[in-house]
KOLVEXFI-797350 format. One record per residue (C-alpha): residue number from 1; residue in three letters; z negated, y negated, x negated. Coordinates in steps of 0.2 Angstrom, whole numbers. Each point is the difference from the previous one (the first is absolute). Layout:
N
 fidren drenba    pz    py    px
    NUM    ala     Z     Y     X
...
This chain:
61
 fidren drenba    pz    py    px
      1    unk     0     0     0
      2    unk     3   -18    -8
      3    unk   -12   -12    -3
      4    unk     7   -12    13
      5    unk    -1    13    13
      6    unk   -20     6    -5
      7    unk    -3   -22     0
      8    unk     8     1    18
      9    unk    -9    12     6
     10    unk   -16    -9    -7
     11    unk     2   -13    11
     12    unk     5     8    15
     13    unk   -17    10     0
     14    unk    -9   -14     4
     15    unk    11    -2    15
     16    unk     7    16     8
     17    unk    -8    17     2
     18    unk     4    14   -15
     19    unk    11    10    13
     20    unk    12   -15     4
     21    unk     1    -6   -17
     22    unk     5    20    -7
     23    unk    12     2    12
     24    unk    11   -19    -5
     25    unk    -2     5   -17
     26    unk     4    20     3
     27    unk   -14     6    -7
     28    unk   -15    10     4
     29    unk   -15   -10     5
     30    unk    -9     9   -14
     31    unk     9   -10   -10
     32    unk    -4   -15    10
     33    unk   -19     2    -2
     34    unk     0     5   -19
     35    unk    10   -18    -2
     36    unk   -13    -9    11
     37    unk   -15     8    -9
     38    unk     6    -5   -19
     39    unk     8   -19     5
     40    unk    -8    -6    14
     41    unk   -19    -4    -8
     42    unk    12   -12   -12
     43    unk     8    -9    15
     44    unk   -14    -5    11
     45    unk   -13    -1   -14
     46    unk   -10    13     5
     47    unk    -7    15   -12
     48    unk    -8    16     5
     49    unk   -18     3    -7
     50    unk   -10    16     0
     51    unk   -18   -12     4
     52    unk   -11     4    16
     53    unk     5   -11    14
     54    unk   -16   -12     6
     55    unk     2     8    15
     56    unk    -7    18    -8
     57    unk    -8     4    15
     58    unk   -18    -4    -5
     59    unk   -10   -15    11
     60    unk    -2   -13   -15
     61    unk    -7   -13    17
């Protein structure tokens, strides 16, 4: 897949659901979501992180 097409796809995630996007671009929605998981933290800014939530479920009142 080129570059241009992953960067498409990257942007259209944040827009359109995996499905819809997979079948414009012909291919599977796998694809799709493995794209979104590696690029779309770098477009809105976002990162994943592996601390507790402050909701852990524990009353902190």
């Amino acid at each position: 897949m080129t570059e241009r097409a992953v960067e498409r796809i990257s942007v259209e995630v944040l827009r359109r659901p995996f499905s819809a996007i997979a079948a414009d671009f012909g291919v599977h929605e796998k694809t799709v979501r493995r794209i979104a998981k590696d690029r779309v933290p770098a477009l809105t800014g976002t990162r994943r992180s592996s601390s507790k939530s402050k909701f852990d479920g524990q009353d902190g009142c």
